[in-house]
N, C-alpha and C positions, 0 to 999 in steps of 0.2 A: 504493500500500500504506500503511494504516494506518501512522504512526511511534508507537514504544515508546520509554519512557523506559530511561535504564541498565539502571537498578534491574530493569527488569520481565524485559530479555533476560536478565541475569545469573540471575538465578532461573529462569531456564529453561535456560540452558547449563550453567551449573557443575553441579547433583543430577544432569543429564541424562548428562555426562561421566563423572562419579563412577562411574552406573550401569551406563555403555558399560564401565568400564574393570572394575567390580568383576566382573563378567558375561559379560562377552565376549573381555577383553584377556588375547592369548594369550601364558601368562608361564612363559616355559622354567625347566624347575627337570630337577637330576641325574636323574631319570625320563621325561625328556619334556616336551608342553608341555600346562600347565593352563591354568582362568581363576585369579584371586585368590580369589575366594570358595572354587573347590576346594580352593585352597591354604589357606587361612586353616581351613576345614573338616578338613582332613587335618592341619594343625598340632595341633587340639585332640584331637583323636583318638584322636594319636600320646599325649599327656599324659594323656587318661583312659582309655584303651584296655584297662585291668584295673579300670574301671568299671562301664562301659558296660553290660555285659551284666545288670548288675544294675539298674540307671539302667532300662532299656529295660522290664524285668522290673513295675519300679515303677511306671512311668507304665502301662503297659501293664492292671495290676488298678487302676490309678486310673480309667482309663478304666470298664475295665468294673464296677466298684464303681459310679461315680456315674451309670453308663447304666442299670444296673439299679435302682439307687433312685429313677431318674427316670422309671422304667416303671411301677414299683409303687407309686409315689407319685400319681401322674395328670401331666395337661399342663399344670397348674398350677407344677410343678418348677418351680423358678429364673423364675418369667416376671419378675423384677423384674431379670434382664438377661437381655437378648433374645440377646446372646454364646454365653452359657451354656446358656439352653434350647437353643436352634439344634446345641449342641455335644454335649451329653447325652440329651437326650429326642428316640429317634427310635424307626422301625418294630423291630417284635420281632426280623425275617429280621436287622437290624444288631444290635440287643440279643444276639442267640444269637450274632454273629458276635465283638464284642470278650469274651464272655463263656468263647468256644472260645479266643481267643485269647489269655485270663490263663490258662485251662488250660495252653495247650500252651507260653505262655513259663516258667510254675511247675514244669512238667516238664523242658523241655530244661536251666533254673537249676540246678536239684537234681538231673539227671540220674535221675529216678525214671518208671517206669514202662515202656511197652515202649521197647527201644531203638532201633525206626523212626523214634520219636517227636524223640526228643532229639542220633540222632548228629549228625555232624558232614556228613553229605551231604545230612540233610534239615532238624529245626528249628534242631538248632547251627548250619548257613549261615546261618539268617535271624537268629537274634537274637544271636550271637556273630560275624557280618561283617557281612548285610547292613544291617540295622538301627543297629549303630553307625556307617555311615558315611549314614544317611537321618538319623539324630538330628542328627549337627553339622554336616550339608548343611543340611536345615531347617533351625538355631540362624541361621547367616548370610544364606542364603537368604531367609528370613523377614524376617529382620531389615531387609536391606537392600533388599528389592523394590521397598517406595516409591519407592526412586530411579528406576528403569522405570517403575513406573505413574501416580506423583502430577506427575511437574513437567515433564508436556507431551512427554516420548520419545516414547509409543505415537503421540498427538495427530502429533508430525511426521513419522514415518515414515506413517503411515494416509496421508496426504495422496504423499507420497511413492510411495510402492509402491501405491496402490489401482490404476493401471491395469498393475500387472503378477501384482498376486495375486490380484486379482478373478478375470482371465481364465482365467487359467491354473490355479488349486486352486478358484475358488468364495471365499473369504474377504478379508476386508477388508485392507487394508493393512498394519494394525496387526500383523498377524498374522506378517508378517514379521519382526519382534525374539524374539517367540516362538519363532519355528522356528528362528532363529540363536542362541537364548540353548542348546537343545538339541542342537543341529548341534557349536557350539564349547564349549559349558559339559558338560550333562549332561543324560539325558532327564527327570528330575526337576525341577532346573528349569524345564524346559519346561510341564510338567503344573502343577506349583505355579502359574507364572504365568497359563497359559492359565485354571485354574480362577479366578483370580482375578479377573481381566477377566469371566470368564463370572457369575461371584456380583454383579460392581457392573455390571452389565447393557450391558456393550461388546460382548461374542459372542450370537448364537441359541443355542437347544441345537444347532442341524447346523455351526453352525463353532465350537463349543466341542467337539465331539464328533472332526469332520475332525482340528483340529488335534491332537489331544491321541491320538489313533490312528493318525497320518498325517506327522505333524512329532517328534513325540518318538523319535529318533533317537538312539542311545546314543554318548557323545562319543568322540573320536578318539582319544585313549586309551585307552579301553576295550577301541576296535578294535583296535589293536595289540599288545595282550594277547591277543585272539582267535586274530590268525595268530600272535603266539609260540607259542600254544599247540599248533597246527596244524603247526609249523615252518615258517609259509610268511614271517617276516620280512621278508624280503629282498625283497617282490613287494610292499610299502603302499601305492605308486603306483599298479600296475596297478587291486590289487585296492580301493583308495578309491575309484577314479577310477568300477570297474565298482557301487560299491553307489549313489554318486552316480546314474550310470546309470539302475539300476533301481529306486531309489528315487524315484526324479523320476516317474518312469513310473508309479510306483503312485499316488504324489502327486497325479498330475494326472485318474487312472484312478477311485479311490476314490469321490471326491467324487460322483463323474457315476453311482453304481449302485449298489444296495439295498447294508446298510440306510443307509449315510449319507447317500441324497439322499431318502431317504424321512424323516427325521427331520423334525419340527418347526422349520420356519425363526422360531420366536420367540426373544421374550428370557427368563430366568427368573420376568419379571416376568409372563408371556401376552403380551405387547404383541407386534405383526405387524415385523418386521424395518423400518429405516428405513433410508433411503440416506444415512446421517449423516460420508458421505464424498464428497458432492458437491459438485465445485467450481463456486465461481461464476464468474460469464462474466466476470467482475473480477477474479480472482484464475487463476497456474497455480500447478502440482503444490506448488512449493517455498514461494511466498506462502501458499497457503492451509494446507499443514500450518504452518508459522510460528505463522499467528495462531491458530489453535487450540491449540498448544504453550503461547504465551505465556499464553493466556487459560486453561486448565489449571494453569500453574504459580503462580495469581494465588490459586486458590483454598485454595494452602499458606500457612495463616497462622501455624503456631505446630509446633515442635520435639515439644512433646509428643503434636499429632494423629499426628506421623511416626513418636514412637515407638508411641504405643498401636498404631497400624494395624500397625506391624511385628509386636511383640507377639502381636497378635491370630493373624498369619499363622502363626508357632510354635506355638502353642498349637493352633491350627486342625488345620498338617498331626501335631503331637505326639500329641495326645489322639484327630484323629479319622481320620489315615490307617494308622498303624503297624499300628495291632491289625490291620486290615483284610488289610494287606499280610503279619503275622506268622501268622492265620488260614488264607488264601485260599494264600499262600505256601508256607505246609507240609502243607498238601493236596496240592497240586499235585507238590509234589518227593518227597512221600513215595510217591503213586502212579508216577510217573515212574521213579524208583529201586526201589521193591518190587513194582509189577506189571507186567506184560506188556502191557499196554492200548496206550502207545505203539508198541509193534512192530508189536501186531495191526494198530490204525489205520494205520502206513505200509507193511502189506503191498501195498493199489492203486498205490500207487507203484512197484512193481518194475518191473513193463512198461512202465512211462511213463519211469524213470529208463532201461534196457536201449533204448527207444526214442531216444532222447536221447542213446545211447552212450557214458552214464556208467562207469568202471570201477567192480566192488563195488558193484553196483547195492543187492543185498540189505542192505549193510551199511547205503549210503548212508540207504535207507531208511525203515530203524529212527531216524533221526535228526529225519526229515523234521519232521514234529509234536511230536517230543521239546522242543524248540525255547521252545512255551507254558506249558510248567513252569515253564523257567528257559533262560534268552538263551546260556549258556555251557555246557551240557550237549550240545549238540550238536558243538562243539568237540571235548570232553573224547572221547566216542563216536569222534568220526571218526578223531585223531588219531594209529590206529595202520594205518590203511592207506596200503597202499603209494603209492597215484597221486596224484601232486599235484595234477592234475587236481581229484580225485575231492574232497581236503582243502578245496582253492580253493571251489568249488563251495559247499558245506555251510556252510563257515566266511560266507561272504559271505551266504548264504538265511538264516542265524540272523542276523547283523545286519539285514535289511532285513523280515523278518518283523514284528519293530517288538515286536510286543506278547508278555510272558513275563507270566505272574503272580508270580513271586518278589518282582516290584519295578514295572515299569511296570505290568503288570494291576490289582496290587490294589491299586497308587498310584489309579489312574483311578476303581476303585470304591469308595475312601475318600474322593472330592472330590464336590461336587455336580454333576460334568459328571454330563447324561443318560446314561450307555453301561454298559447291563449284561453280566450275564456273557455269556448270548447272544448279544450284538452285537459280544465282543473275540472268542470263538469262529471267530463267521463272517466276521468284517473276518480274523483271524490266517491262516485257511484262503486266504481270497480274495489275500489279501499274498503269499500262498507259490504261489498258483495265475499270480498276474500276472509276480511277480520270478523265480520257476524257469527259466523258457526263456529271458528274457533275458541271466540269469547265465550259464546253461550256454552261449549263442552265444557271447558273449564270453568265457566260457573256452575254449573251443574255438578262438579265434582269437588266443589266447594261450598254449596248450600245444601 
């Protein structure tokens, strides 16, 4: 093996450290246990939290103010930085989207207009909760990715893990920091970083796509919140252990059948995928991520690329996923709350849940798809039935379902992963058709 000077390993283990710890290290605080970054995140929060909602409100018509002057202006807009065009000047279907979505933040601000619009169950969740805790996830998140992505992390685990995430999801080794930054951080995280590997051309669109529909997993505090809500507390072994379960199972099930295997195995750039994780007959698994690490972290030459690149990532998800998710979000929760569509939709399910000898099969039901609005709405529905069974059940299918648009959905279609509405649709359907029966055995072998 190559030998490295000091100087070269230390620049690859200390940023590398930093970003295992701000990311990953699970740091028990009076609530449970977080990473640091949630923590740091939830610190500022707590300090502008009679902000925010205005904060959110402002960047929100900033967006859509300079999307639409860069529409009506031509594609000449901003080309004297390539950031900025990229950031502002896009298709009209986005232009109508953050343009909906200074609407309906100007609305829920001032509370004006109908009141579907602005309560508290539909756009008030998203820009008075969920959005202030996406703004100063982003502020740190952003801020500090570099540490993951610049100084050779992804580089040594890819080497690391390729013979066990190849085989088993279809993706590259790297892929696995990703999926763990979601697993123990948050699933936003997750998407942030996955999009970002996929923009500097490390994923295809089908493993930018896998992971960020497949791995973005909402963290284990959130889960815990679920079954308080459910009153199932007392069961977070059982019932972790069963989403692990059936999460793995979809994880592995996914990748192998439309639309994700059908996706474009390129990079963003067109170029045909490359085996850019193969080791050589000189090197095994640990050497060869090494020097790819090191030789990564060589290319950090100066504090300010780390900050601009951080920088760029805030502004990125600020100005170009919110609106998306404030849009696409309060659509979705205001049909979910004010019309009947999700009941109709989980009526097929009665005989299949009664098949399955679910109790309150009909209630169950109504839940089933409820799910794709928003991750905690199903919870909230089940809650008042008697069988714990039946709570267990629900509460676990809305975690592994994966995909809500409140937050993960319209996170995904405000990043440049390839994955339209369409394909979070029938990936959310197919989640719920694979993880169902497995849930429901292991509950059954548990009540």
């Amino acid at each position: 093996m190559k030998s490295y000077s000091f100087s070269q390993i230390i620049k690859f283990i200390i940023p590398s450290l930093l970003g295992l710890f701000l990311f990953l290290y699970p740091l028990p605080t009076e609530e449970g246990f977080t990473i640091p970054i949630a923590f740091l995140a939830g610190t500022l929060q707590d300090i502008l939290e009679s902000n925010l909602s205005l904060i959110m409100m402002i960047v929100i018509i900033i967006t859509a103010g300079f999307t639409a002057f860069a529409k009506l202006a031509g594609e000449s807009t901003f080309s004297k930085s390539p950031f900025l065009h990229q950031l502002f000047y896009t298709t009209w279907f986005w232009t109508i989207t953050r343009l909906l979505a200074a609407v309906f933040a100007i609305m829920v601000y001032f509370q004006i207009g109908p009141e579907f619009v602005y309560s508290e169950d539909t756009g008030g969740m998203l820009l008075d909760s969920l959005l202030h805790t996406l703004f100063v996830t982003f502020l740190f998140a952003g801020l500090f990715l570099p540490f993951l992505t610049n100084f050779g992390l992804l580089e040594f685990f890819g080497g690391i893990m390729r013979n066990i995430m190849r085989p088993l999801f279809r993706l590259p080794g790297r892929a696995s920091v990703d999926s763990l930054a979601s697993w123990v951080g948050d699933a936003t995280i997750g998407v942030l970083l996955t999009n970002k590997q996929y923009e500097e051309g490390y994923y295809t669109k089908r493993e930018a796509a896998i992971i960020s529909t497949t791995f973005s997993v909402v963290s284990i505090t959130f889960t815990l919140v679920i079954l308080q809500e459910v009153r199932l507390a007392h069961m977070f072994l059982p019932f972790y252990l069963t989403i692990l379960i059936a999460g793995g199972a979809a994880a592995f099930i996914m990748p192998r059948i439309p639309p994700l295997s059908k996706m474009p195995n390129t990079y963003i750039s067109g170029k045909e995928r490359t085996d850019d994780e193969k080791i050589p007959a000189s090197d095994n698994v640990f050497t060869h991520g090494f020097k790819n690490a090191v030789k990564r972290a060589e290319k950090e030459t100066s504090f300010r690329t780390f900050f601009i690149d951080g920088g760029k990532n805030i502004f990125d998800m600020w100005f170009a996923v919110t609106p998306v998710v404030m849009a696409f979000g309060t659509l979705a929760v205001i049909i979910a709350e004010y019309t009947p569509l999700f009941q109709w939709l989980g009526m097929p399910f009665v005989p299949i849940l009664e098949l399955m000898q679910i109790p309150f099969a009909q209630e169950a039901s109504e839940t089933i798809l409820i799910g794709f609005a928003d991750m905690f709405l199903p919870a909230i529905l089940i809650t008042g039935v008697e069988a714990e069974i039946t709570r267990f059940i629900i509460a676990a299918l809305s975690v592994t379902q994966l995909i809500f648009m409140s937050e993960v959905g319209g996170l995904i279609l405000g990043t440049k992963i390839p994955v339209s509405f369409r394909h979070l649709a029938i990936i959310f359907l197919m989640r719920t058709v694979i993880t169902l029966p497995i849930i429901t055995l292991i509950a059954h072998l548990l009540f």
